[in-house]
Biopython code that builds the backbone (N, CA, C, O; Angstrom):
import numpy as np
from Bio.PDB.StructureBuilder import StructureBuilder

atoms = [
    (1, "UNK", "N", (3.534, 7.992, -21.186)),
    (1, "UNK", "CA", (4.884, 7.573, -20.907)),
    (1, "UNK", "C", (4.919, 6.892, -19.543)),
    (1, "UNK", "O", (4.361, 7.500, -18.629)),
    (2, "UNK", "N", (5.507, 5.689, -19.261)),
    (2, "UNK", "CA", (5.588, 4.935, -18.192)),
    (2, "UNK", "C", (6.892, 5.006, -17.539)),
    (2, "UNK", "O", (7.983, 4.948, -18.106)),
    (3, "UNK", "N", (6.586, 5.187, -15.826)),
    (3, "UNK", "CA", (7.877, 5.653, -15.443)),
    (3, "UNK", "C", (8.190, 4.734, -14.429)),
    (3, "UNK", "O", (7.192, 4.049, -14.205)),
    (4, "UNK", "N", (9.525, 4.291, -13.428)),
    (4, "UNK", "CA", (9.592, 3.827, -13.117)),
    (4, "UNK", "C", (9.134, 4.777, -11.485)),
    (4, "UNK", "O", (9.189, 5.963, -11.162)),
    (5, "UNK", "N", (8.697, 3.512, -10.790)),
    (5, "UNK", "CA", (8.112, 4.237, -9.302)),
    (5, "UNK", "C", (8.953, 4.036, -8.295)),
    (5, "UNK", "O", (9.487, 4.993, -7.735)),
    (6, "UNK", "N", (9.197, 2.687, -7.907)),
    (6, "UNK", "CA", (9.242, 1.450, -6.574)),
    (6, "UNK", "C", (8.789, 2.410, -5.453)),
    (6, "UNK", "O", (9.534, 3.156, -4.818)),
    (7, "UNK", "N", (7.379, 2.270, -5.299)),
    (7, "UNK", "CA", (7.414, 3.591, -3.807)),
    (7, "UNK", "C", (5.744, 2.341, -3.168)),
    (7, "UNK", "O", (4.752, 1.876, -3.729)),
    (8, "UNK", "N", (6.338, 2.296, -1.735)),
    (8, "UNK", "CA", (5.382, 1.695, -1.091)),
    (8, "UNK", "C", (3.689, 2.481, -1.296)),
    (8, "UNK", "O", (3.516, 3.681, -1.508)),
    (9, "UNK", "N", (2.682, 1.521, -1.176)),
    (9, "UNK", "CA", (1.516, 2.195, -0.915)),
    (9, "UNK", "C", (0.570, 1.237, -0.600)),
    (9, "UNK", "O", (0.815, 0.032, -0.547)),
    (10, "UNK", "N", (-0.553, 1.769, -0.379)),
    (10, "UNK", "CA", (-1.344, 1.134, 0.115)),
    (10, "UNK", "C", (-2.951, 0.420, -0.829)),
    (10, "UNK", "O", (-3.703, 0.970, -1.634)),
    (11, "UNK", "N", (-2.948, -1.025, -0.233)),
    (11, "UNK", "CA", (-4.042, -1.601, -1.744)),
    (11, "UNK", "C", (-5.302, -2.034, -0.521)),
    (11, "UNK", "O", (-5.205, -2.644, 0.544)),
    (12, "UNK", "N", (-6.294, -1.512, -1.115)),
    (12, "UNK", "CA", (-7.635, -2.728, -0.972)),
    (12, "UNK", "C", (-7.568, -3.718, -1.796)),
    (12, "UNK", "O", (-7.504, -3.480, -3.002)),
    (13, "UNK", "N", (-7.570, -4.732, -1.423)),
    (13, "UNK", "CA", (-7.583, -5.866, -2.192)),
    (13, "UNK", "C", (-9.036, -7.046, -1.694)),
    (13, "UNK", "O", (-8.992, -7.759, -0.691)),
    (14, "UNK", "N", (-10.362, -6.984, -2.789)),
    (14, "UNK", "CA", (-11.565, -7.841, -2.340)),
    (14, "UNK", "C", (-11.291, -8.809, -2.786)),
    (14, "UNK", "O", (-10.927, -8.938, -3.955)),
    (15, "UNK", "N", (-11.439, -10.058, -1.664)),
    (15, "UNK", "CA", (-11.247, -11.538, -1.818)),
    (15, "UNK", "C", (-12.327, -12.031, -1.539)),
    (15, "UNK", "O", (-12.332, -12.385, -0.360)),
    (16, "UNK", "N", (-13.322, -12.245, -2.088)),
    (16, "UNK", "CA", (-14.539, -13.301, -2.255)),
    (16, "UNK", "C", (-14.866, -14.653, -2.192)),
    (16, "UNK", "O", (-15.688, -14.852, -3.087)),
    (17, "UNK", "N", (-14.597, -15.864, -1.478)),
    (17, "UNK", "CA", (-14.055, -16.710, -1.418)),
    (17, "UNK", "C", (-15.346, -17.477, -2.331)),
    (17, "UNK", "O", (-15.094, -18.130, -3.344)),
    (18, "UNK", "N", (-16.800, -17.280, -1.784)),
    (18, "UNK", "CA", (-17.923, -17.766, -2.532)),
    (18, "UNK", "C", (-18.075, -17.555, -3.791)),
    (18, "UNK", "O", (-18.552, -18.366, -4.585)),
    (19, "UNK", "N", (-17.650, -16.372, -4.065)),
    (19, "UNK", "CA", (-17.298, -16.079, -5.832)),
    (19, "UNK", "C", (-16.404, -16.170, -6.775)),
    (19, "UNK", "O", (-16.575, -15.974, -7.979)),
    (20, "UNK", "N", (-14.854, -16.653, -5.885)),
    (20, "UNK", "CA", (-13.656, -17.180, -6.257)),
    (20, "UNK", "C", (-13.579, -15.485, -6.981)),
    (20, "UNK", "O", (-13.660, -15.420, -8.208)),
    (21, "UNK", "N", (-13.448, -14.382, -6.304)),
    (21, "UNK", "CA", (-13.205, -12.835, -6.965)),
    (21, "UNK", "C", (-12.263, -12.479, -5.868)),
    (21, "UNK", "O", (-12.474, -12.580, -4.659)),
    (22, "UNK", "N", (-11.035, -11.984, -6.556)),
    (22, "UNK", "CA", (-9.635, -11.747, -5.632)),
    (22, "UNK", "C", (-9.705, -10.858, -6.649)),
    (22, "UNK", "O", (-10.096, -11.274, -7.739)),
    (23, "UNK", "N", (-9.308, -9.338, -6.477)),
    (23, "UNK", "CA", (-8.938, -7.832, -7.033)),
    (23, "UNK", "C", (-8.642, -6.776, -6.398)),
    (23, "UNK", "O", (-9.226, -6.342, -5.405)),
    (24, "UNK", "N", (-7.731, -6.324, -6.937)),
    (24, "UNK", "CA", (-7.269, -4.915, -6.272)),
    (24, "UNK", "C", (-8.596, -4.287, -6.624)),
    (24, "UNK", "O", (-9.377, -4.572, -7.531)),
    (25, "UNK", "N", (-8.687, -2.959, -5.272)),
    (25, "UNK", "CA", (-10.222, -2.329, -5.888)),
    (25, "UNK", "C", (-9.624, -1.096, -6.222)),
    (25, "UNK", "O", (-9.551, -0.641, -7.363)),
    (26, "UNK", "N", (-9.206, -0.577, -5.205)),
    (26, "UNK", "CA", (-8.340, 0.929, -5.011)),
    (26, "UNK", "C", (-6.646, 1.009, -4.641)),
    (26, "UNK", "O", (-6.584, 0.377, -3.586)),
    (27, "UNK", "N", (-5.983, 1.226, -4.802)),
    (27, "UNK", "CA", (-5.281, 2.637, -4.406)),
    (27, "UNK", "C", (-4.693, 3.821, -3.903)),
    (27, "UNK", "O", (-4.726, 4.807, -4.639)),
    (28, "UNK", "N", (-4.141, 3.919, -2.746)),
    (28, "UNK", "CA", (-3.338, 4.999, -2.096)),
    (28, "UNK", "C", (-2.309, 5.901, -2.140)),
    (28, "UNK", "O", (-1.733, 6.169, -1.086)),
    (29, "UNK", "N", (-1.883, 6.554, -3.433)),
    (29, "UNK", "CA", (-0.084, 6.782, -3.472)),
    (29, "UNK", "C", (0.050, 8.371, -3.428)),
    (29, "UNK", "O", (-0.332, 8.995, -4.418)),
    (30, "UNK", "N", (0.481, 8.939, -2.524)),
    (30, "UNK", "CA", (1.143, 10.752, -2.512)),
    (30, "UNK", "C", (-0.270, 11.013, -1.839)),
    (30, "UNK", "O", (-0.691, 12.144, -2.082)),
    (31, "UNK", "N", (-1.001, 10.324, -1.143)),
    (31, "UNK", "CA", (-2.248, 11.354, -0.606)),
    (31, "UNK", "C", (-3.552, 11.324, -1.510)),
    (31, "UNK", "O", (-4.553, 11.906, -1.093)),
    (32, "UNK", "N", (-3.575, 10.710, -2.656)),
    (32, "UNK", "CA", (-4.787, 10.233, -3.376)),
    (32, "UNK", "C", (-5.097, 8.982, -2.964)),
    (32, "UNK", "O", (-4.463, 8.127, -2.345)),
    (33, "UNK", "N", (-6.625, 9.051, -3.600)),
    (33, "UNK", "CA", (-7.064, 7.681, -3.952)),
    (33, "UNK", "C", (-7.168, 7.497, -5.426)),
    (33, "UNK", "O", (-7.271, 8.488, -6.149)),
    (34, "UNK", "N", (-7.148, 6.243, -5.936)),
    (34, "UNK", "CA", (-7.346, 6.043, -7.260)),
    (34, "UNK", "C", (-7.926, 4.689, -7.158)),
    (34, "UNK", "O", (-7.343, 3.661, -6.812)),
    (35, "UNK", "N", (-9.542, 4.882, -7.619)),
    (35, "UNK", "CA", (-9.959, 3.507, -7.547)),
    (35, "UNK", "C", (-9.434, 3.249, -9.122)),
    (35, "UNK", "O", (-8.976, 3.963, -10.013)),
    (36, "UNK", "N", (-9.811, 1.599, -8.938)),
    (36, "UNK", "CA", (-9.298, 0.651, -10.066)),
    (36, "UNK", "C", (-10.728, 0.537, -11.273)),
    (36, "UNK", "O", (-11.908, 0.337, -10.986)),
    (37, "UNK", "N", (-10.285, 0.686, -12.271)),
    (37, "UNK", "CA", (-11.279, 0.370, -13.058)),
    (37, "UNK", "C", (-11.064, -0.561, -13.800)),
    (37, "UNK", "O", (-11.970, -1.023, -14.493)),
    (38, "UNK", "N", (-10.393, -0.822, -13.813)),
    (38, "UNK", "CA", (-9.973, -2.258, -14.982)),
    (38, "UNK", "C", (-8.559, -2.813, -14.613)),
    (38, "UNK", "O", (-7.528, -2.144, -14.528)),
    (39, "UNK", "N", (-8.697, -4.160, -14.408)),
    (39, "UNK", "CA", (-7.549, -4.907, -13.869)),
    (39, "UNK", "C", (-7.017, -5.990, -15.778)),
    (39, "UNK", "O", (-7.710, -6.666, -16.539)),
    (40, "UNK", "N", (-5.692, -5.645, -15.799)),
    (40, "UNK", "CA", (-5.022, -6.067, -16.960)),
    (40, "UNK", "C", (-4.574, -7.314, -16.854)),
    (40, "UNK", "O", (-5.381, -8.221, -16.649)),
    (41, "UNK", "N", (-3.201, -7.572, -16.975)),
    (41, "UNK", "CA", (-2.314, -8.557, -16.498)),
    (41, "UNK", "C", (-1.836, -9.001, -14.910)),
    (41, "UNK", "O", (-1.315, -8.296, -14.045)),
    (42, "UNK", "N", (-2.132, -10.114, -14.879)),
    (42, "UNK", "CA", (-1.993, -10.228, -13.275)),
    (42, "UNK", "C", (-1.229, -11.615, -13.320)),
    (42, "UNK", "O", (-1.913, -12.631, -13.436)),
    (43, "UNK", "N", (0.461, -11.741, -13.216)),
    (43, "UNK", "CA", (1.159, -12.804, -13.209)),
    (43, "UNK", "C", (1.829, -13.227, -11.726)),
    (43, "UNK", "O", (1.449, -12.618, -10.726)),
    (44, "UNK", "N", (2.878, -14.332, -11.614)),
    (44, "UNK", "CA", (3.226, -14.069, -10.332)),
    (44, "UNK", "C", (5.006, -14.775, -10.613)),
    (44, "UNK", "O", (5.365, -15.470, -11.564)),
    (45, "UNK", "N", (5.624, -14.424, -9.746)),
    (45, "UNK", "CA", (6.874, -14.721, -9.772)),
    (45, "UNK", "C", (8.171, -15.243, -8.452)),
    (45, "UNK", "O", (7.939, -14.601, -7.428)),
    (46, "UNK", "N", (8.778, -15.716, -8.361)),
    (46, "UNK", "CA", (9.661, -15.968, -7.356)),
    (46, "UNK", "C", (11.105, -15.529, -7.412)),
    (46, "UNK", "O", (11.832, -15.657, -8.397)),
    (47, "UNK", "N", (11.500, -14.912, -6.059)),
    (47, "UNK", "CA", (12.509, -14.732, -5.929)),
    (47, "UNK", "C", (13.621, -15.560, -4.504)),
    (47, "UNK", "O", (13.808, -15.260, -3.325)),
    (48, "UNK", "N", (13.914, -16.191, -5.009)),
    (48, "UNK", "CA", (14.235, -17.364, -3.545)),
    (48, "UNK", "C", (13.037, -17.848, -3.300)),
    (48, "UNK", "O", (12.261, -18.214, -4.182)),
    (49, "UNK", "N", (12.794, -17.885, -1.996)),
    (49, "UNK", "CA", (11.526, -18.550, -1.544)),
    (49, "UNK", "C", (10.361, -17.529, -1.370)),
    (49, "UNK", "O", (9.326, -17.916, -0.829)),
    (50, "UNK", "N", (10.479, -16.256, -1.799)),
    (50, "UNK", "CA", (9.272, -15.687, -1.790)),
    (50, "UNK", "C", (8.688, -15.260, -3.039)),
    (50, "UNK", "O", (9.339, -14.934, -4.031)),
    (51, "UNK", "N", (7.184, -15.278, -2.928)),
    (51, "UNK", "CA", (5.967, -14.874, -4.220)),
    (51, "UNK", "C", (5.846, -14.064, -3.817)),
    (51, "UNK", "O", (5.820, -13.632, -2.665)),
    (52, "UNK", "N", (5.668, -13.430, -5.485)),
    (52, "UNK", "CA", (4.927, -11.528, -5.853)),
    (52, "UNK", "C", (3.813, -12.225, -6.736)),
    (52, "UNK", "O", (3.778, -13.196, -7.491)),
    (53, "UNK", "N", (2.999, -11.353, -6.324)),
    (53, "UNK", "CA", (2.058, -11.198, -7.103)),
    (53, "UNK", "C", (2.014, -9.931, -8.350)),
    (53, "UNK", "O", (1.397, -9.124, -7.655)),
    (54, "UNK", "N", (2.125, -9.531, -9.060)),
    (54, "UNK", "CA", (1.869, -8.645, -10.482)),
    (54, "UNK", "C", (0.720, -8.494, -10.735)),
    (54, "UNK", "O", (0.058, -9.497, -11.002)),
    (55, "UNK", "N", (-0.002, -6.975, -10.737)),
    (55, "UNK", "CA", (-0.739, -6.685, -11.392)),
    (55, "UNK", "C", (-0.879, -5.443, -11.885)),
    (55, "UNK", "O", (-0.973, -4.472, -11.135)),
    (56, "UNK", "N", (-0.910, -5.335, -13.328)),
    (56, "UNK", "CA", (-1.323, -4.125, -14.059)),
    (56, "UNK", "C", (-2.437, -3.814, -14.051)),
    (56, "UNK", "O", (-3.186, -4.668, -14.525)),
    (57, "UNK", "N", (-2.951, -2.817, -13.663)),
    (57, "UNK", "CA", (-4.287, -1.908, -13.578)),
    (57, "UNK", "C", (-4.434, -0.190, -14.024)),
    (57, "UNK", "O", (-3.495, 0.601, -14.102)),
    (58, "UNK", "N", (-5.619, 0.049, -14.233)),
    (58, "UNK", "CA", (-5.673, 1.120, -14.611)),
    (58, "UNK", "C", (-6.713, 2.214, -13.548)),
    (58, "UNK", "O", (-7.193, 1.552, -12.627)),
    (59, "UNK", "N", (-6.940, 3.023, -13.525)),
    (59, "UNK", "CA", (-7.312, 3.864, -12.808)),
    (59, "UNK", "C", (-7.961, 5.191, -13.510)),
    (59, "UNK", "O", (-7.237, 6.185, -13.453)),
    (60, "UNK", "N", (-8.821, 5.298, -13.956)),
    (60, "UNK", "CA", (-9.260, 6.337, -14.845)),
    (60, "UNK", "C", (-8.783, 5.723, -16.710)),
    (60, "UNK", "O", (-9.071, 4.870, -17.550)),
    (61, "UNK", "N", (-7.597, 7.285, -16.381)),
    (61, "UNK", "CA", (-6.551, 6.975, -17.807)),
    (61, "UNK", "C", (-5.136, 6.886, -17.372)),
    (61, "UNK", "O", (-4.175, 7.110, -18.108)),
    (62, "UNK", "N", (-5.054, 6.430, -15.704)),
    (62, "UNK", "CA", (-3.526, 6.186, -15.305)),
    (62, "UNK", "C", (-3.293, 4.388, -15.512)),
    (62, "UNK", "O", (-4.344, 3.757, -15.627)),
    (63, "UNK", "N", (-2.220, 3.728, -15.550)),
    (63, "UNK", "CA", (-2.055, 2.710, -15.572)),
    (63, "UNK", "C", (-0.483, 2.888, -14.213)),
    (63, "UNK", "O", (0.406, 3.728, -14.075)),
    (64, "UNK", "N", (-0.749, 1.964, -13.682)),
    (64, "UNK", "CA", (0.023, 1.048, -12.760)),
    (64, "UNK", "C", (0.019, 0.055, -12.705)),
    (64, "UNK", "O", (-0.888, -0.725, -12.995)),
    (65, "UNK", "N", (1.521, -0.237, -12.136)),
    (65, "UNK", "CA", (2.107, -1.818, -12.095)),
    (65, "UNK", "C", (2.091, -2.184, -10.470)),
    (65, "UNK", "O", (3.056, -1.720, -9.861)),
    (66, "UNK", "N", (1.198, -2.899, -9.729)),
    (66, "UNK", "CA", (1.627, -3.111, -8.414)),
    (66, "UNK", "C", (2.405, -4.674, -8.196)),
    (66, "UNK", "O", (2.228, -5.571, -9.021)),
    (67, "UNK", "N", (3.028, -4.804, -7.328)),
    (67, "UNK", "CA", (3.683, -5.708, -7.034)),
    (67, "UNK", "C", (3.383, -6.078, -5.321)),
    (67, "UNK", "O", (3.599, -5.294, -4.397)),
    (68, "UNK", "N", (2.861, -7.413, -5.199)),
    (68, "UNK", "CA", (2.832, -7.839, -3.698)),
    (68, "UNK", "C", (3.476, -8.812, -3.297)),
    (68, "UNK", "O", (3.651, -9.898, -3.851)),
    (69, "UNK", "N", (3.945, -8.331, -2.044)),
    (69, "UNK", "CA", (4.863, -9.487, -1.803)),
    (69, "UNK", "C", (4.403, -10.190, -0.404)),
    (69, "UNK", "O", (4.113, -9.671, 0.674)),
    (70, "UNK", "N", (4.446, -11.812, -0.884)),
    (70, "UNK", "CA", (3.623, -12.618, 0.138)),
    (70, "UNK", "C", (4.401, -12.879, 1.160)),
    (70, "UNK", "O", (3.876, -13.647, 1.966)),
    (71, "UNK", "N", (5.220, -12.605, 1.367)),
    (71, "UNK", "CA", (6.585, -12.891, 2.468)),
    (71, "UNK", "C", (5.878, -11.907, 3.691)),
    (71, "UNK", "O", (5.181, -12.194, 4.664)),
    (72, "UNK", "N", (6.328, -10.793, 3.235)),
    (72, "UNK", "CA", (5.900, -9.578, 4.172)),
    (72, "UNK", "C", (4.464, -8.618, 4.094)),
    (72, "UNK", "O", (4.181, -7.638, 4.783)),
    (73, "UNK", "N", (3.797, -9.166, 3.171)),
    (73, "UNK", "CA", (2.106, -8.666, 3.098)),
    (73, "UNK", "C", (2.390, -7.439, 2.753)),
    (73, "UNK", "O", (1.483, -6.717, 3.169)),
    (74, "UNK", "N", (3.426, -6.659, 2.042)),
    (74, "UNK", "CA", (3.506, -5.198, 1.683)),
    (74, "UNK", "C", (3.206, -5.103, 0.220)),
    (74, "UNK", "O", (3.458, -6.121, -0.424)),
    (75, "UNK", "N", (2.745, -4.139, -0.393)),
    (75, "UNK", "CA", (2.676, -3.908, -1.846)),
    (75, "UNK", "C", (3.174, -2.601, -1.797)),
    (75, "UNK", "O", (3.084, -1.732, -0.930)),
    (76, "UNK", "N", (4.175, -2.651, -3.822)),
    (76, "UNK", "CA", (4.806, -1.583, -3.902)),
    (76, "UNK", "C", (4.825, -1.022, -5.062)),
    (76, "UNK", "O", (5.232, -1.785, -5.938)),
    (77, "UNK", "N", (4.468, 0.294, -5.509)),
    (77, "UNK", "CA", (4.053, 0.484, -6.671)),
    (77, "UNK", "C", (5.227, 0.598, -7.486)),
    (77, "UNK", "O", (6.035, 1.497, -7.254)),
    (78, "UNK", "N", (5.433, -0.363, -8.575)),
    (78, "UNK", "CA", (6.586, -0.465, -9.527)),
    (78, "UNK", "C", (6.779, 0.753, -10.863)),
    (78, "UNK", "O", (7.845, 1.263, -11.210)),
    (79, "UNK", "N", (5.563, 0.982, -11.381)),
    (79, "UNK", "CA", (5.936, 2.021, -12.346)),
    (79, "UNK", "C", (4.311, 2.377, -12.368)),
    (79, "UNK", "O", (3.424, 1.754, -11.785)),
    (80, "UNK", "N", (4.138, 3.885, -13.439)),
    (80, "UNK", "CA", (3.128, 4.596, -13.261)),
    (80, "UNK", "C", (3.216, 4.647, -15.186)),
    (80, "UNK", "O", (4.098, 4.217, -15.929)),
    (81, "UNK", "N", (1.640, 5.503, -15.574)),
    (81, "UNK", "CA", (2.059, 5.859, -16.941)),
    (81, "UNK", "C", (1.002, 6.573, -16.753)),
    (81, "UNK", "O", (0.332, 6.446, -15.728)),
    (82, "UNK", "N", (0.603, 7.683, -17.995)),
    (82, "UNK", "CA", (0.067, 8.538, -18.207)),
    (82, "UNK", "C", (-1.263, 7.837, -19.561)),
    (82, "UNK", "O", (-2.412, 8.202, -19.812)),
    (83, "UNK", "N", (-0.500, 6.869, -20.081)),
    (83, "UNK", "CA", (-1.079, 6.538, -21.330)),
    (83, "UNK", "C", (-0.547, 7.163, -22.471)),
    (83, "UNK", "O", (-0.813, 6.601, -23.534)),
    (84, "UNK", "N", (0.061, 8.070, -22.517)),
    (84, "UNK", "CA", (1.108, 8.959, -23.346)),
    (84, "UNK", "C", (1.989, 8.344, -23.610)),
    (84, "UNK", "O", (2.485, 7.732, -22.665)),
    (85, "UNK", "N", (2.588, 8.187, -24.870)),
    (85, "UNK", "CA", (3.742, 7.573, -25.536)),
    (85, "UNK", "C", (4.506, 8.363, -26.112)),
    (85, "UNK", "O", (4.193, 9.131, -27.022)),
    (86, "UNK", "N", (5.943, 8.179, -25.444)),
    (86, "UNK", "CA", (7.101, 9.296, -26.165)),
    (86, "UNK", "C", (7.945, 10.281, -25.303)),
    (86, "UNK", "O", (8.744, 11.046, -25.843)),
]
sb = StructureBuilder()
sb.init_structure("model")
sb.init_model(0)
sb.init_chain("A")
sb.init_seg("    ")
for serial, (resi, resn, name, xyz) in enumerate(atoms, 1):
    if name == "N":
        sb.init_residue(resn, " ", resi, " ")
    sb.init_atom(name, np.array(xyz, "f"), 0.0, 1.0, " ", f" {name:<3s}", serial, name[0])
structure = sb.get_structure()
C-alpha cells in the first residue's frame, strides 16, 4: 500500500559525467539508510519557473517517490509503499 509522505530527506545522488550515469544511490529518511536497488520512472516537471526532477525507486521491497527540486537543491520524499496492495 502506497502512502502519501512529503517529508524532507536526504539523497546521494552519482553523477558520472564520462559515463553520462546520473542516479540516486541511497537514501536517508527517520534515521535509516536505504540504499537504492533499482531506479524505475524518472520524469521531470515545472512549476512556474522551477524543475523537479521525479524519481521512483525501490529499496529492497520498499518503493519511493523522490522529488528534487532544482530551484533550491532540496529533495523530498513524496510517498512510500510497502509493495502491498489494499
Amino acid at each position: 500500500m502506497n502512502t502519501k509522505v512529503d517529508s524532507p530527506v536526504v539523497v546521494h545522488f552519482l553523477f558520472d559525467r564520462p559515463c553520462s550515469l546520473s542516479r540516486p544511490t541511497k537514501l536517508f529518511w527517520h534515521g535509516r539508510e536505504y540504499p537504492i536497488t533499482k531506479i524505475g520512472l524518472h520524469h521531470t516537471y515545472r512549476q512556474g519557473s522551477v524543475l523537479f526532477h521525479v524519481f521512483s525507486v525501490i529499496s529492497s521491497d520498499t518503493f519511493f517517490r523522490l522529488v528534487f527540486n532544482s530551484q533550491n537543491l532540496s529533495w523530498l520524499l513524496e510517498e512510500v509503499g510497502d509493495g502491498q496492495s489494499g
